[in-house]
C-alpha positions, 0 to 999 in steps of 0.5 A: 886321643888323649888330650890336646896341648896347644902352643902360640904362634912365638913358639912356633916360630921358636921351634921352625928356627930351631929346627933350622939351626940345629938340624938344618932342615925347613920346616913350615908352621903347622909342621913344627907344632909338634917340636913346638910343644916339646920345646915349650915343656907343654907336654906332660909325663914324657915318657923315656923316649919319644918320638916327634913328626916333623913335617911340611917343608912346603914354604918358600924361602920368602915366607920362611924368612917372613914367619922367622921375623915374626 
């Protein structure tokens, strides 16, 4: 590992509600750290192409709605 960014909880939410209204796909808090951090410009020197996992749609539409509302 060569470093650790880290992101807040309105980025987050930022990325699940990006992830839902661009891509149409649910994604839950720790699932979208990543996208969080891209969104956010947290990660220096991107290279040319890069790739983010999203994962985690395990989150109920109950608690989705809840996070989205923050």
């Amino acid at each position: 590992m060569d470093e650790v960014t880290l992101v807040s909880d309105d980025q987050i939410r930022d990325a699940m509600r990006f992830a839902f209204e661009r891509m149409k796909i649910v994604i839950e808090p720790s699932g979208a750290s990543g996208l969080a951090a891209l969104l956010a410009h947290r990660i220096d020197r991107l290279p040319r192409r890069i790739g983010v996992i999203v994962s985690g749609g395990n989150i109920s539409v109950a608690r989705f709605t809840e996070v989205l509302a923050g």
